[in-house]
C-alpha positions as CSV (number, residue, x, y, z in Angstrom):
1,X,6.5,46.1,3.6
2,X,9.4,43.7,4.8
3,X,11.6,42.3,2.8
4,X,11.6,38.2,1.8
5,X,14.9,36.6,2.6
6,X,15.7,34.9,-0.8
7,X,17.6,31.4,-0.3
8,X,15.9,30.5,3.2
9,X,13.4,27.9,2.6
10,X,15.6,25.5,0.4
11,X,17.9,25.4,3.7
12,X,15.4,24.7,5.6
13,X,14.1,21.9,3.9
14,X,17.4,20.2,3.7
15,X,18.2,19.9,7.5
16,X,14.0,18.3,7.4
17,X,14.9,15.8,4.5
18,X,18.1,14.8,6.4
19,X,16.2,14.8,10.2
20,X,14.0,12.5,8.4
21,X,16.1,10.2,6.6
22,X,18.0,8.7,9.8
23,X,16.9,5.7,11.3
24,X,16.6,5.9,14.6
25,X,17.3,2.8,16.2
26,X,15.7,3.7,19.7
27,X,11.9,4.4,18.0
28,X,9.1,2.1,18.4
29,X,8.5,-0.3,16.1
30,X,5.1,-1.6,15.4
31,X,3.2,-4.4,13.1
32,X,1.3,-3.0,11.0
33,X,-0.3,-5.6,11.5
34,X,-0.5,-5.5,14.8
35,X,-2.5,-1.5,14.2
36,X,-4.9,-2.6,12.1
37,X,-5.8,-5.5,14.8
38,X,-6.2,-3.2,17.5
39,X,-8.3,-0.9,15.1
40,X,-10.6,-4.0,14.4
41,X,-10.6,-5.2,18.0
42,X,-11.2,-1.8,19.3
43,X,-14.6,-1.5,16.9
44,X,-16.0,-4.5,18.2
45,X,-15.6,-3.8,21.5
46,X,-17.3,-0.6,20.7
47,X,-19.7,-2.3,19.3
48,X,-20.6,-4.7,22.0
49,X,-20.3,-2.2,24.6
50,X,-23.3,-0.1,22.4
51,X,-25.7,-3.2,21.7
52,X,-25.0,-3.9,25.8
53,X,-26.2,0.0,26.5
């Protein structure tokens, strides 16, 4: 059987926690708000578009 390397995961999840902590300032922001809208809008075009069919 191969052997485990002892020590690697905790490394690993340190360089994810940090990758994740920084804002990025060039990411898309979006209103949540604005999501759930589009969600709502996009069912009732559904829908409309079924009772139509």
């Amino acid at each position: 059987m191969a052997k485990q390397k002892k020590g690697e995961g905790f490394h690993s999840a340190a360089g994810l926690i940090r990758y994740f902590d920084q804002e990025d300032d060039k990411a898309l922001k979006i209103n949540p708000w604005f999501v759930i809208g589009l969600a709502i809008g996009t069912a009732v075009v559904v829908e409309i578009a079924r009772y139509f069919y």
